[in-house]
Residue, then its C-alpha position, 0 to 999 in steps of 0.5 A: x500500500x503507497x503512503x499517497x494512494x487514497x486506499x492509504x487515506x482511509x487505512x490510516x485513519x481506521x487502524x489508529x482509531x481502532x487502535x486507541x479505542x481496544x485495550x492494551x492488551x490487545x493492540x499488538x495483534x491489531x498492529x500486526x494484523x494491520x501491518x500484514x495487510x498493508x504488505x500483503x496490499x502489493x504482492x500476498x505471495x511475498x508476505x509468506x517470505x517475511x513470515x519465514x524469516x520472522x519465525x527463524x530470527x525468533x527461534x534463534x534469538x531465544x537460543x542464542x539467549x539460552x546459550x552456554x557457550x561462544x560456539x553455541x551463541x555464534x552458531x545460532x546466529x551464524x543460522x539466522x544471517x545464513x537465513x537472512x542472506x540466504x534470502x537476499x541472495x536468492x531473490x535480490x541478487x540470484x538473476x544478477x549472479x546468474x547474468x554475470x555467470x551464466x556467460x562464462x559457463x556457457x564458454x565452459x560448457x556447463x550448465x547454465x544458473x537458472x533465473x527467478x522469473x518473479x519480482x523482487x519482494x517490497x522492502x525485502x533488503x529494509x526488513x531484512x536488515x532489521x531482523x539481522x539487527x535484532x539477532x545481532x543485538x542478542x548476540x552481543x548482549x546488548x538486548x534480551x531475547x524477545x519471548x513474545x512471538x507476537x511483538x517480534x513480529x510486529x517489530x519487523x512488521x510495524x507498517x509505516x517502516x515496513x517497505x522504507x525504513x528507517x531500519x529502527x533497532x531493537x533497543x527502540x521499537x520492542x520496548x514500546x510495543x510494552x508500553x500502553x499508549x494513551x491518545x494525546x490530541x497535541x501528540x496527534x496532531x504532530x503527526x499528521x503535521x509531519x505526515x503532511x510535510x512528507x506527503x508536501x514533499x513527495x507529491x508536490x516536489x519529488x513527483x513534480x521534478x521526476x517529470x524533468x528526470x524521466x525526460x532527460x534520462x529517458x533519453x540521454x543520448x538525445x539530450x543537449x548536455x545542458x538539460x542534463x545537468x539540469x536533470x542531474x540536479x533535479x534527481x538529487x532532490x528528487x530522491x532526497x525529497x522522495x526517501x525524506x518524504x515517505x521517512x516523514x511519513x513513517x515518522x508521523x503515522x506511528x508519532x500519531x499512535x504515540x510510538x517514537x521512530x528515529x530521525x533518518x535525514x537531517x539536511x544532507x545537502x547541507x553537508x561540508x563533506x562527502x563524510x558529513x552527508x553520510x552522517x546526515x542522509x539515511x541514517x539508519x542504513x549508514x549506523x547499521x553498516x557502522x556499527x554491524x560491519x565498519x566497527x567489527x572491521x576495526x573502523x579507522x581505528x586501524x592503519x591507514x591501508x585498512x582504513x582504506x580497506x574497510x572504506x571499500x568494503x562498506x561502500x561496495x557493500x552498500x552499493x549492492x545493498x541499493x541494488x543487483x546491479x553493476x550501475x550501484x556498484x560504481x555509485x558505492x565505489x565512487x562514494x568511496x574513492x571521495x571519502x579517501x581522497x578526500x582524507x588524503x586531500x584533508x590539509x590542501x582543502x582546508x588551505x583552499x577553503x578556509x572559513x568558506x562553509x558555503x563553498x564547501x557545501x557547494x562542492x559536496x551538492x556536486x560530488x554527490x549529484x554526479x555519483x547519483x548519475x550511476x544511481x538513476x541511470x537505467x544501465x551503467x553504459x547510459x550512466x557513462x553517456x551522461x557523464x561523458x554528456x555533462x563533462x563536455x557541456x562547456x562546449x556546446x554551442x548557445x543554440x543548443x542551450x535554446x534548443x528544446x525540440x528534443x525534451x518532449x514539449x517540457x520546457x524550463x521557462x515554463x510556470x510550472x517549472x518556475x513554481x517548482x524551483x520556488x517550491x523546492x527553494x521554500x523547503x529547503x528553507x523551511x528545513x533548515x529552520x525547523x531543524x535550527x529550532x527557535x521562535x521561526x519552527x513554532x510558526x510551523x506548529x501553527x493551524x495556518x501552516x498544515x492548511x498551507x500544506x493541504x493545499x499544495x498538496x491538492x492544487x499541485x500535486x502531480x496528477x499524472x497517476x500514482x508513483x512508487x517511492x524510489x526506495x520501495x525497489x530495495 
């Protein structure tokens, strides 16, 4: 079920009255009931996978509590990431590895791999990460096995982070799905303010600008450079306004039944290095891979060469974490390469931009913005088309720049083009002052400002049918 459908409209309202007006003791299986539904809404089939690996992850988290022994404790976890791997592996990653195999068997003579004719399972690399962290968590000592089958169930199951995250953590969630929740109208309202500020942000900006990326990238080899620079910049607020929309979303549907879930973006753009922006971009996904792999690896605790090695490995891993393709595999190693070049880089950038935290963000929007070409791009030769396109834009003539016969009848001077761009440059601002908190974020807590929301959302919101957050594909 999309955060933004009307199916949406009506579930949400139902599932949290419901869930105020049963007795505590009963709201857990409501919750879990709901959030069954909610998944099964995109394929049913897929819901017996979840429910596979939820029962798994439950069995060896009471055994690993019950363990001895290290041998004893190390196997059942051993058990349960075999299990959840194994899972990713065969319906994320089995096509990808049988592409890239299959040829080389052929050439050998052997048997060639088979491929999966099914769609990749909604949210599989979200919820799967998440029982991994639960396993993990027992493991090291840091949370008591969960007895109550029901409540682990819905801590992976809990619908609004299902599909997009924020991949939450055992410490958070289960804690309190024990505490009973009782209705506040200011807590409530918060929510829906918040759920209406990431609704704003996906229907208004992120669906409006995909306009622009879709024709652009549709058609890279057609498109004058100019456009596409503009269409590069576009998908990196496309996708912040996207993932950050439906994490907002998240965040207030489960605020408005009185359940806390964690910050996953604070202003990545804002960011004055590549390092910065992934402290402040999804950041249940970057602590995930801190605390579960760039730590256990010796983080930069280590020799600079096994910096420069646990660097990689997060980020190639991450890369394939987005996706079975060889497209993400450069996006994560370029993400890479500025992190170490850019601690190798550290003394010389400080002396060409000394107290410039303007030019330094500027310079990280690029760096960023050009890794996304490799993301958005259909294939990895159409990403090397598009770049090859943007690096030789200086160079085009002035013609080309006024010619649009090649857009598909978008063209930038347009109104709507111009109430875009006014649009995103008022989020941005209103993001970085409720973020800074104050006076100036109390005038977004007001009636005036969620009735301003409302509107945009109706009177601009893209009306060319329903779209798919960018994340749901992982």
């Amino acid at each position: 079920m999309l955060f933004n459908s009307i199916q949406f409209l009506l579930f949400f309202p139902v599932v949290t009255l419901v869930f105020f007006l049963m007795p505590h003791r009963f709201r857990w299986a409501w919750l879990l009931g709901a959030s069954a539904y909610f998944y099964a809404f995109f394929i049913p089939a897929y819901l017996w996978i979840l429910i596979g690996t939820i029962i798994v992850d439950y069995i060896a988290g009471l055994l690993i509590g019950r363990s001895k022994t290290l041998y004893e404790r190390r196997m059942w976890l051993g058990a349960s990431l075999v299990a959840n791997v194994g899972v990713l592996a065969v319906f994320k990653y089995g096509n990808f590895i049988a592409g890239n195999l299959n040829p080389e068997l052929a050439q050998l003579g052997w048997a060639q791999l088979p491929l999966l004719k099914m769609a990749l399972p909604i949210g599989l690399s979200f919820h799967t990460f998440q029982a991994m962290s639960y396993t993990l968590e027992v493991y090291h000592g840091r949370q008591e096995p969960e007895r109550h089958l029901g409540h682990y169930a819905l801590y992976v199951m809990f619908y609004p982070q299902l599909v997009a995250g924020p991949i939450e953590r055992p410490q958070n969630i289960l804690p309190q799905l024990n505490e009973e929740k009782h209705f506040d109208w200011d807590r409530f309202v918060s929510g829906l303010r918040l759920m209406l500020w990431g609704l704003f942000k996906k229907v208004v900006i992120a669906d409006n600008i995909a306009l622009i990326v879709e024709t652009a990238y549709g058609q890279a080899s057609r498109q004058p450079g100019w456009f596409l620079w503009l269409a590069t910049y576009a998908f990196s607020v496309q996708i912040y306004c996207d993932f950050s929309g439906y994490s907002d979303i998240a965040r207030g549907s489960a605020r408005a039944m009185g359940f806390t879930l964690m910050e996953n973006f604070r202003l990545p753009y804002f960011a004055q290095s590549v390092n910065e922006f992934w402290s402040r971009w999804h950041i249940s996904l970057s602590t995930w891979f801190r605390d579960y792999i760039y730590i256990p690896l010796g983080g930069n605790r280590v020799s600079t060469s096994k910096w420069v090695r646990n660097t990689l490995i997060i980020f190639l891993i991450s890369g394939l974490w987005h996706g079975a393709d060889w497209k993400f595999v450069v996006w994560g190693g370029l993400h890479a390469f500025y992190l170490i070049f850019g601690r190798f880089t550290k003394s010389w950038r400080d002396a060409w931009t000394p107290g410039s935290p303007f030019l330094r963000v500027l310079i990280t929007f690029h760096l960023v913005s050009l890794a996304w070409v490799f993301f958005r791009a259909d294939s990895l030769e159409i990403a090397w088309v598009i770049m090859q396109k943007l690096a030789f834009t200086p160079l085009e003539p002035w013609t080309a720049v006024r010619d649009t016969t090649s857009l598909n009848g978008y063209d930038p001077s347009m109104l709507g083009f111009r109430l875009m761009l006014f649009g995103v440059v008022s989020m941005f601002i209103v993001e970085a002052l409720r973020l800074r908190g104050g006076k100036w974020s109390e005038a977004f807590r007001r009636p005036a400002f969620a009735i301003a929301l409302l509107l945009a959302i109706i009177l601009l919101g893209n009306s060319g049918g329903l779209h798919s957050f960018i994340y749901f594909q992982f």
